[in-house]
C-alpha positions in Angstrom: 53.5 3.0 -39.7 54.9 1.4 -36.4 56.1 -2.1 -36.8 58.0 -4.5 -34.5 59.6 -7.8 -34.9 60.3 -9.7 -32.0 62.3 -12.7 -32.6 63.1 -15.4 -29.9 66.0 -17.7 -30.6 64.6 -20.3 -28.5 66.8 -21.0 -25.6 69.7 -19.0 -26.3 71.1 -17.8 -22.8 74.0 -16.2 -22.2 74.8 -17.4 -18.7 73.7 -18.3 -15.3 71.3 -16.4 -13.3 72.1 -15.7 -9.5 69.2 -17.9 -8.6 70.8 -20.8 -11.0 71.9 -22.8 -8.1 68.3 -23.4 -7.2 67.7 -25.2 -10.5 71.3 -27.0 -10.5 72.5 -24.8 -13.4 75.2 -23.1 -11.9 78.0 -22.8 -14.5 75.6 -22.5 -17.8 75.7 -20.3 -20.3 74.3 -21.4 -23.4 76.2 -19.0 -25.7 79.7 -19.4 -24.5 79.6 -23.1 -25.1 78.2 -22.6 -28.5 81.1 -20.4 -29.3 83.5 -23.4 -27.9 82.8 -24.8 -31.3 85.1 -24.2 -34.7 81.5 -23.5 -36.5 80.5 -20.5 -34.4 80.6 -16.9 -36.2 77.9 -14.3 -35.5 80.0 -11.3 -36.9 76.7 -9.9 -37.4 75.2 -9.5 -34.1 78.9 -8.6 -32.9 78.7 -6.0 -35.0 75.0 -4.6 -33.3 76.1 -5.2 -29.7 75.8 -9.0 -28.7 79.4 -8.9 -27.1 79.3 -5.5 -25.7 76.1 -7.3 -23.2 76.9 -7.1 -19.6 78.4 -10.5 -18.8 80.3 -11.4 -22.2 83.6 -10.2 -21.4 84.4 -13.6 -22.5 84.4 -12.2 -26.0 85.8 -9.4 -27.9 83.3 -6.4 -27.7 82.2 -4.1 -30.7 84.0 -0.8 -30.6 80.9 1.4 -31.8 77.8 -1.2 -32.2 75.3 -0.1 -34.3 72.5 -1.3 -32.5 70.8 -1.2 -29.2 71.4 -4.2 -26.2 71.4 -5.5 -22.8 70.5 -8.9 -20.8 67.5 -9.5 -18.7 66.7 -11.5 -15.4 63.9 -13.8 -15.3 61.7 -12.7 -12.6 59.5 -15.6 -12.8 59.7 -19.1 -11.3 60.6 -21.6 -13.6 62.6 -21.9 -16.9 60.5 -23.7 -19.6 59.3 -22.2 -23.2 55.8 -21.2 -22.0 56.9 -19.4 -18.5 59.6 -17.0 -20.6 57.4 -15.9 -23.1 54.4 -15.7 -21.1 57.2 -13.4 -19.3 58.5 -12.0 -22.6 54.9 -11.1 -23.1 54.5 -8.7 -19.3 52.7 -11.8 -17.6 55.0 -13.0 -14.5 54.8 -16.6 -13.1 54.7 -16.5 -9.5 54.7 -20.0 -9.2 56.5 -22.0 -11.3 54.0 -24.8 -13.2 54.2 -28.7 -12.0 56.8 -30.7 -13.2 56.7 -34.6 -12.7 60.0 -36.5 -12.1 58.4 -39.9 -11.1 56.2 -39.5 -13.4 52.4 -38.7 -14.4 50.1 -39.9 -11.1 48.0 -42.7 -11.6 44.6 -40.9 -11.9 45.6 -38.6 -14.4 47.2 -41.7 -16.7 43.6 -44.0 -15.9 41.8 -40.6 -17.4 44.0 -40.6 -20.5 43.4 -44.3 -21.3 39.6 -44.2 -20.8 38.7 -41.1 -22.8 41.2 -42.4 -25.7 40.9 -46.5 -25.6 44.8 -46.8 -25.6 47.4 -47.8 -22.8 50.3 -45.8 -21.8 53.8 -47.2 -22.5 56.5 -45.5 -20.7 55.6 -42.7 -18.2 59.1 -41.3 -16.7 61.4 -38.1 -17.8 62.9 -39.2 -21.0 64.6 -38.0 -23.7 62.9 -37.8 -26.6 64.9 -39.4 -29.4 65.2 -42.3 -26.6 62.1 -42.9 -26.0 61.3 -43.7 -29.5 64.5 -45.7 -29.9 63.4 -47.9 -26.8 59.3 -48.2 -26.7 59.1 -47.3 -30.4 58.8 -50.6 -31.5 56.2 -51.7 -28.9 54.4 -48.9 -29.7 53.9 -49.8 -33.1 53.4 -53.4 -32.1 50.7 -52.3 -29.5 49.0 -48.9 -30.5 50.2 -48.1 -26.8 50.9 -44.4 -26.4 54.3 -43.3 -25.7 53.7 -41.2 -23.0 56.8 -39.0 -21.2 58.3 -35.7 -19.6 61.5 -34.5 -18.7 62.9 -31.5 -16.3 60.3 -29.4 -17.7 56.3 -29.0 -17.3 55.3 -31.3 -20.2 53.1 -34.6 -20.8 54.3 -35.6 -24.3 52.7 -38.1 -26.2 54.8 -39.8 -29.1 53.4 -42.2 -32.0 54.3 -43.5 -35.3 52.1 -41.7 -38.0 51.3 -45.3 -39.3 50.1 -46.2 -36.3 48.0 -43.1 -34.8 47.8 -40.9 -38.3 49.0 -37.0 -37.0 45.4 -35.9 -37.0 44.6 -38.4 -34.5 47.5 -38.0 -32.3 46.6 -33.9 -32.4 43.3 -35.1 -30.8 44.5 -37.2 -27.9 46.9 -34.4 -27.6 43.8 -32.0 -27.1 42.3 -34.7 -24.4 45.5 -34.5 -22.4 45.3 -30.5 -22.3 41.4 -31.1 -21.0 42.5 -33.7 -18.3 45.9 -31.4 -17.9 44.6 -28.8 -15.4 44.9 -27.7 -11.7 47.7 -29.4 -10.5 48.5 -31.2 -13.5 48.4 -27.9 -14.9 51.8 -28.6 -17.2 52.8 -25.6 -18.9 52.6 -27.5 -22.3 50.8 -30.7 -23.7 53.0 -31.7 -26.7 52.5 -33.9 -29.3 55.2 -35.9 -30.9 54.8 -37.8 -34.2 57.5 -40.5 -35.5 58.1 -42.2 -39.0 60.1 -44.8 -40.8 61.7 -48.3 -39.2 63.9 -48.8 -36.3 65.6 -46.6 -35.6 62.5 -44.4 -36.0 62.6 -40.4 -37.0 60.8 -37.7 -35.7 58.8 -35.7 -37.9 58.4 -31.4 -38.3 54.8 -32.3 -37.3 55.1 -31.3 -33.6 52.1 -29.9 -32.1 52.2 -27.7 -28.2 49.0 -26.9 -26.7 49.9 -24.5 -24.0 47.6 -23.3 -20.6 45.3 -20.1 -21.4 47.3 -17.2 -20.1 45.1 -16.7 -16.8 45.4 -12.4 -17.3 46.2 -10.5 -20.5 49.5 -9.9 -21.9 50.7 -7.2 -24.4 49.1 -9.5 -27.4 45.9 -8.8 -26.0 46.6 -5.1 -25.5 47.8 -4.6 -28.8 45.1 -6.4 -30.8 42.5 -4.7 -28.8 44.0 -1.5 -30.2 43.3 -2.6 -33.4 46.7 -3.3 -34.3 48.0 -6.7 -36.3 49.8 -9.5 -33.9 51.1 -11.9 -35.8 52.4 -15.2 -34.7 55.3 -16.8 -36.2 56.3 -21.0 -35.5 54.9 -21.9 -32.3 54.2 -18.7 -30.7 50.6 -18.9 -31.0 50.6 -22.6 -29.7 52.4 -21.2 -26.1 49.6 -18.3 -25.7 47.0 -20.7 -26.8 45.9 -18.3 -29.9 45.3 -15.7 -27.2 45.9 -12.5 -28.4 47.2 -13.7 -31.6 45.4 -11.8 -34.9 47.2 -14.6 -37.4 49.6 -17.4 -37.4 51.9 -19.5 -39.3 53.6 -22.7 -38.4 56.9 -23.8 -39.4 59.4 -26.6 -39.4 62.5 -25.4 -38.9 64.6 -22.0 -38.3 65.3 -21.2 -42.1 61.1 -21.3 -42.6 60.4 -19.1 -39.4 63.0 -16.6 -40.7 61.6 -16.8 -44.4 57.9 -16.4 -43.0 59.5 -13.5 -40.7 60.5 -11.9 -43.8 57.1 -12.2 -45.6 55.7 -10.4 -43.3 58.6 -8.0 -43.2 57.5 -7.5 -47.0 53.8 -6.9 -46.6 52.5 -3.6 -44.7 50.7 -4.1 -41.4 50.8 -2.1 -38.5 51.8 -3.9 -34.9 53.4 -7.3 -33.6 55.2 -10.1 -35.4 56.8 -12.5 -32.9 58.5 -15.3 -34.1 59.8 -18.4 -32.6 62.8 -19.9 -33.7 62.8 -23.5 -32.1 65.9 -25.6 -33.7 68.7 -24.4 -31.3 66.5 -25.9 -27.9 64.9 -28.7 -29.6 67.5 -30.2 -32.1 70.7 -29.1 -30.3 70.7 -28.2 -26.9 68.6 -31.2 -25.4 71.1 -33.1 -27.6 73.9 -31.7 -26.2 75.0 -31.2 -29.6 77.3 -28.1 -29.8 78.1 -27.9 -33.2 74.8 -28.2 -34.5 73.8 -25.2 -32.0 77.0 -23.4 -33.3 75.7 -24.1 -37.1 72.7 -22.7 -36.3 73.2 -19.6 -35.0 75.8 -19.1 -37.6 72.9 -19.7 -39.8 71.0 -16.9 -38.6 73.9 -14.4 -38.5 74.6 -15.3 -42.1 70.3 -14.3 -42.9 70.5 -11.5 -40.5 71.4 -8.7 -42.9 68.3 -10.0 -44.9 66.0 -8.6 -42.0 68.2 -5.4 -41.3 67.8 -4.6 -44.9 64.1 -4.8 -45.0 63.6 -2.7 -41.9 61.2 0.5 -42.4 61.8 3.7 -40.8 59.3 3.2 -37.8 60.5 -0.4 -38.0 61.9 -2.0 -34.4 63.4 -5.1 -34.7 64.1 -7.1 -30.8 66.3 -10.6 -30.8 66.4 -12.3 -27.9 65.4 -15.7 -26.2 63.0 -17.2 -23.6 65.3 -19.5 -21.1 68.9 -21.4 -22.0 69.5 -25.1 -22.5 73.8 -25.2 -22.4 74.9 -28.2 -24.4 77.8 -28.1 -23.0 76.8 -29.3 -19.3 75.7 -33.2 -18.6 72.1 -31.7 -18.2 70.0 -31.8 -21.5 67.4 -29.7 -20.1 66.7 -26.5 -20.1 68.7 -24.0 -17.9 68.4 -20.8 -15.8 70.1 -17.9 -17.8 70.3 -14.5 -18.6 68.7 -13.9 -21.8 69.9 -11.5 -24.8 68.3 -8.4 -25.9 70.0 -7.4 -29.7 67.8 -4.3 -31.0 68.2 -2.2 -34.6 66.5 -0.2 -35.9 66.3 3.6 -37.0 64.4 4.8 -34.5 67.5 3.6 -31.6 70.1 5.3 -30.8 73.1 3.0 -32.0 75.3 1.8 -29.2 72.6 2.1 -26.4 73.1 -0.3 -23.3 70.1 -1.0 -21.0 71.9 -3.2 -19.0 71.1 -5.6 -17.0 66.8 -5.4 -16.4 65.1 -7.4 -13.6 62.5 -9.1 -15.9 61.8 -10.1 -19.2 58.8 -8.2 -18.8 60.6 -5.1 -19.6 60.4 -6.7 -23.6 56.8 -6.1 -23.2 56.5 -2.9 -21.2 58.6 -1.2 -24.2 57.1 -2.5 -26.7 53.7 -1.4 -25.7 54.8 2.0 -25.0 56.6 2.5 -28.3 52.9 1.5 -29.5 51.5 4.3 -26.6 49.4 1.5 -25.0 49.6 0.7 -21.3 51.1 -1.7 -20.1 50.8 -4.8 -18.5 51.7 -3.8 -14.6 54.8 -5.8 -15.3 58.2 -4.2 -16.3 59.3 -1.1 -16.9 59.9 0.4 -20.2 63.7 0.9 -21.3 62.3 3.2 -24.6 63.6 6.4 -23.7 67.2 5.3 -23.1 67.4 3.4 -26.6 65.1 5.8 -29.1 67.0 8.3 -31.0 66.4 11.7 -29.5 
């Protein structure tokens, strides 16, 4: 019974990709800074390869890893959440999706506050603690959405819970993803609920409602073979449910690895891909490197948890979808490399793949250690890691 887990760390890059200079992120790598803190220890991945990837010579390598790695290029434009997975997942981006540095246009914002009766506070790249620390009161004061982007291709929408209850907000949310198309085609409407008195919190109760992949990807593939994808944290919110057999939310990293291991625990044959968010949306938009050195400390320290539950046929893949260094001034996202840790009995231990031209390779792999074709994007790197 075949079985992979594919588990993005979400943003974890581990430095600059040639074309970086086109995004202004020459200098980042997410990983490195991280490890600039006193509270950074992965002894775990170390020990299955992390430091033996091509590039981090900055670190002391493992003698004889005992797992499988390498780093891979993204091939498509952009560097937000929804283009790396869609990526992750064999679909390249050939154009990157629309971002909005001045803003949301005029007729899109007039559609918003006719189909939902509110007006729009705000409309300008923000951060999104600040936002709610400077239109959060005249929010609640008004019932005005707080609407705002940043670097990447989003429309998010904030609101106090007392003012516009979650289920509400969800459905304005849904109205932007209508009016959100051609070329306001974002890459993700997101919804973002706040709490308490000044100075307000934000809530677990985040909501993304991605584009419809336009072609198939390896979810689709897979579940049309009959086998199980299941979707772990916000994974099936970036495909919009396409592809995706059955879901579960979560609010944090230590929930998407417990869920991760439920499903470790149960027998099922095919995909669980889990997204860990907390390390792009708590720490590296915060510039926080500690708390991103916590948390990947965090998952180290669970880490042996999943290798102990792994199966025979059992592949587990760790890797990420785009970097956000919070070491740089930036607070967005950034253009890196991305990490590819792999155990599992069926790899040969200490197998290096290198450095691949596309994320797309994840997929291409996976669907071949499944015997499925593939996408048309990447190439498979199975033969060079599977025990012979």
């Amino acid at each position: 019974m075949k079985r992979v887990f594919l588990i993005v760390l979400d943003s974890v890059g581990i430095g600059e990709l040639p074309d970086a200079h086109l995004y202004g992120d020459e200098g980042s790598n997410t990983v490195k800074a991280a490890a600039s803190s006193p509270y950074f220890s992965m002894p775990n991945m170390k020990r299955l390869g992390l430091f033996n990837i091509d590039g981090m010579d900055w670190a002391q390598s493992e003698a004889a890893p005992a797992g499988a790695f390498g780093r891979l290029a993204e091939r498509s434009k952009g560097k937000d959440t929804t283009t790396g997975h869609w990526e992750i997942a064999g679909l390249v981006s050939d154009s990157p999706m629309p971002t909005f540095p001045d803003g949301f246009p005029q007729d899109l914002l007039s559609q918003l506050k006719e189909r939902t009766g509110r007006e729009i506070l705000c409309n300008k790249p923000y951060s999104g603690t600040d936002v709610i620390r400077d239109y959060g009161e005249e929010h609640v004061r008004t019932g005005a959405l707080i609407v705002y982007t940043s670097a990447d291709s989003v429309l998010q929408i904030a609101a106090h819970e007392s003012v516009i209850p979650v289920e509400e907000l969800y459905r304005i949310c849904e109205i932007a993803r209508e009016i959100c198309q051609g070329p306001y085609g974002v890459g993700r409407v997101i919804a973002r609920p706040f709490e308490g008195e000044y100075p307000f919190k934000r809530t677990s109760r985040r909501h993304d409602y991605s584009l419809v992949p336009p072609v198939d990807t390896m979810l689709d593939i897979l579940k049309r073979a009959g086998l199980e994808t299941r979707g772990v944290g916000k994974i099936s919110d970036i495909f919009a449910g396409k592809g995706i057999s059955s879901t579960v939310r979560t609010a944090c990293n230590a929930e998407g690895i417990d869920r991760t291991i439920e499903h470790m625990r149960t027998s099922f044959e095919g995909l669980c891909f889990t997204n860990l968010v907390d390390y792009d949306m708590l720490y590296g938009h915060r510039n926080d490197i500690d708390g991103y050195a916590k948390a990947l400390t965090y998952f180290d320290e669970r880490l042996p948890e999943l290798l102990a539950l792994l199966q025979p046929e059992d592949l587990l893949m760790i890797t990420a979808d785009h970097g956000c260094d919070p070491a740089t001034p930036s607070t967005d996202h950034s253009r890196e490399y991305i990490p590819l840790v792999m155990a599992g009995a069926v790899l040969r231990q200490g197998s290096n793949i290198g450095t691949r031209s596309s994320f797309a390779d994840i997929a291409a792999t996976i669907l071949d250690y499944f015997g499925q074709p593939g996408t048309g994007s990447g190439h498979s790197f199975l033969e060079e890691i599977r025990e012979k």
